[in-house]
C-alpha positions as CSV (number, residue, x, y, z in Angstrom):
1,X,146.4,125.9,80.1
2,X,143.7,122.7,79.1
3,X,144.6,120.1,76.9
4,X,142.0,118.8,75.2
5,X,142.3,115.2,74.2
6,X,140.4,113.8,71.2
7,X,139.1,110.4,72.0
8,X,138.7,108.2,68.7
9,X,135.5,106.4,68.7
10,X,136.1,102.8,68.0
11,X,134.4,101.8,64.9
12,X,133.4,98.2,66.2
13,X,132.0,99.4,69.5
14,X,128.6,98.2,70.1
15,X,126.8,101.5,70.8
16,X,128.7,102.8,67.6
17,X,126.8,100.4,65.3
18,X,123.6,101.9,63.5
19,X,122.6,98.2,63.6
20,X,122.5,97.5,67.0
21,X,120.2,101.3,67.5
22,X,117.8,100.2,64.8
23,X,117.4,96.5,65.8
24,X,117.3,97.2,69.9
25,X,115.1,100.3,68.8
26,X,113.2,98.1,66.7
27,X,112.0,95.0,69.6
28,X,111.0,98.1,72.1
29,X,109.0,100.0,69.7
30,X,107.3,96.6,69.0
31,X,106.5,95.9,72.1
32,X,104.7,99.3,72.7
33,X,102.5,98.5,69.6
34,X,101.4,94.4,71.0
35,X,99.1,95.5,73.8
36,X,97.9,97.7,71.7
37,X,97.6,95.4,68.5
38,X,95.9,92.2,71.0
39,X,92.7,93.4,71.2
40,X,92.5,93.8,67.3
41,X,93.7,90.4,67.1
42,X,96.5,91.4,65.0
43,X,100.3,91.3,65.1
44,X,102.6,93.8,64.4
45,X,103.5,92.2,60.6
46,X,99.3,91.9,60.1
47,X,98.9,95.6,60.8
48,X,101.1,96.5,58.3
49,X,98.9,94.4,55.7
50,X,95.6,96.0,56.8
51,X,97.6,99.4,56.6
52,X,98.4,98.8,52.9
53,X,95.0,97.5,52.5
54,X,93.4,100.6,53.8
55,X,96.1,102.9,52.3
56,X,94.9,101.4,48.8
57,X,91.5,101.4,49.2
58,X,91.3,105.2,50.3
59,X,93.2,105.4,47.1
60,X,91.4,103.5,44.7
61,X,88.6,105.2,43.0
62,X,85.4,103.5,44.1
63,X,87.4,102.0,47.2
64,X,86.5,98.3,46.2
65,X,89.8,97.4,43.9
66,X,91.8,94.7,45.2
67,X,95.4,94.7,45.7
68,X,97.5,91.9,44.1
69,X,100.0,89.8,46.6
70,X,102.7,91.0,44.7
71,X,101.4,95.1,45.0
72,X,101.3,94.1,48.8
73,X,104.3,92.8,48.9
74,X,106.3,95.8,47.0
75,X,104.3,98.1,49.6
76,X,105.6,96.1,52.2
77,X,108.7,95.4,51.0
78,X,108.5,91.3,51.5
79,X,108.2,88.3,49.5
80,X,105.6,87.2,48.6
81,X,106.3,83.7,50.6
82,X,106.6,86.0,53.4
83,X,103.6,87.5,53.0
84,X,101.6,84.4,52.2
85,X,101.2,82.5,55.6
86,X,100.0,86.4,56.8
87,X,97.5,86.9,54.6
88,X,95.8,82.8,55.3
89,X,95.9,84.6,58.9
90,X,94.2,87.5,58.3
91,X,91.2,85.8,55.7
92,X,91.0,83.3,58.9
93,X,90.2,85.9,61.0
94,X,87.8,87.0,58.5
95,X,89.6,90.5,57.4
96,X,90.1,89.7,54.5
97,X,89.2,87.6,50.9
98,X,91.8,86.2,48.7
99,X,90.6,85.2,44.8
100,X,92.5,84.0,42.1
101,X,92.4,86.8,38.9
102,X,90.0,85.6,36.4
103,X,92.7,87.0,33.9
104,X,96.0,85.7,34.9
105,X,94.9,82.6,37.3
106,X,99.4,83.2,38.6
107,X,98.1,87.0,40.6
108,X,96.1,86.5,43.8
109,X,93.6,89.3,44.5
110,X,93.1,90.7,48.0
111,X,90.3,92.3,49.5
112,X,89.1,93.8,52.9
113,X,85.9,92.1,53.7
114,X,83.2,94.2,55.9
115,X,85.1,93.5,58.8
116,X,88.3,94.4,57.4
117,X,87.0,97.6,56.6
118,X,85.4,97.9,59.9
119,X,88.4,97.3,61.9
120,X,90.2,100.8,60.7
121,X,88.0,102.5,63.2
122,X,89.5,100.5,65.8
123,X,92.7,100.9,64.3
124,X,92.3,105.3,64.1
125,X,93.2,104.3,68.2
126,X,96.6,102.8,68.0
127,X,99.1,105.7,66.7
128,X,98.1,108.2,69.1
129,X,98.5,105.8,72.1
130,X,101.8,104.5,70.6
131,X,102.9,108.5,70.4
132,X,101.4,108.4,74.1
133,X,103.6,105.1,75.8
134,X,106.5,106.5,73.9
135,X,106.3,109.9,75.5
136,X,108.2,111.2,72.5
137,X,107.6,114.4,70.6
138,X,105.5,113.9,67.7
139,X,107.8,116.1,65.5
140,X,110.4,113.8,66.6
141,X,109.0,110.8,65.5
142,X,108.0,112.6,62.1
143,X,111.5,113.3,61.8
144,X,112.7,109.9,62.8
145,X,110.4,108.4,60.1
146,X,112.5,110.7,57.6
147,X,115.3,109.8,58.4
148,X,114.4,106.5,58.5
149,X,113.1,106.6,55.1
150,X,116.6,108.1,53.5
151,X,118.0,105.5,55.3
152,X,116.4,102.9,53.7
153,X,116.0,104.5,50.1
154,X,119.5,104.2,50.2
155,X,120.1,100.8,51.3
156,X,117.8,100.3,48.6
157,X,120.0,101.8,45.9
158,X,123.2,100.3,47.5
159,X,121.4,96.8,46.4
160,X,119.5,95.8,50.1
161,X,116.7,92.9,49.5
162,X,118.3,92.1,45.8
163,X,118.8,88.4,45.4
């Protein structure tokens, strides 16, 4: 005869917390992508600028419309005083322009220069050797990012990043 004994997880245990999994998840994947991101001459939060930049510009119609600080921003889900001191960055490095809108002088415009532009091809390198150092299946990670996504949607819904 076995007994089986349920064991209660405790709900403040430190590998319990989805927290502690995301942020410790979070740092390593992170540090995959900076060797990676150096040569560029980009950080992590810079990429993801450049990969709204060229996200909008595949999308726009003649591929030259600028994106607004505040479009970035939504994309990114940041502030825009978040966002600011990345984007003096990135026009310092020469990736991109920032212009005040002839029609509401309050909206920033945002564009790739050439270089910008040019650094995508670069960039085409860095997800297949992230996939490659994390030695994780690529359906898994595609998974990952949709359950990722829920995750936030919801935390979205349940009032996350309201002030």
């Amino acid at each position: 005869m076995t007994t089986t004994t349920t064991v209660e997880a405790d709900a403040l245990a430190l590998e319990q917390q989805v927290c502690f999994a995301l942020a410790v998840t979070n740092r390593a994947v992170l540090s995959v992508y900076r060797p990676l991101l150096e040569p560029l001459g980009l950080t992590h939060p810079q990429y993801l600028v450049m990969l709204a930049l060229w996200d909008h510009r595949k999308a726009s119609a003649d591929g030259s419309d600028p994106m607004s600080v505040k479009q970035i921003a939504t994309a990114l889900q940041l502030d825009s005083a978040t966002l600011s001191p990345m984007l003096k960055r990135l026009e310092a490095l020469g990736f991109i322009t920032r212009t005040r809108s002839a029609v509401d002088e309050r909206t920033t415009r945002v564009e790739l220069t050439e270089a910008g532009v040019e650094l995508r091809e670069q960039a085409l390198e860095i997800p297949p050797a992230v996939v490659e150092r994390l030695g994780v299946d690529l359906s898994e990670l595609h998974e990952l990012r949709r359950a990722l996504t829920r995750v936030n949607s919801a935390a979205l819904a349940a009032g996350a990043l309201e002030r």
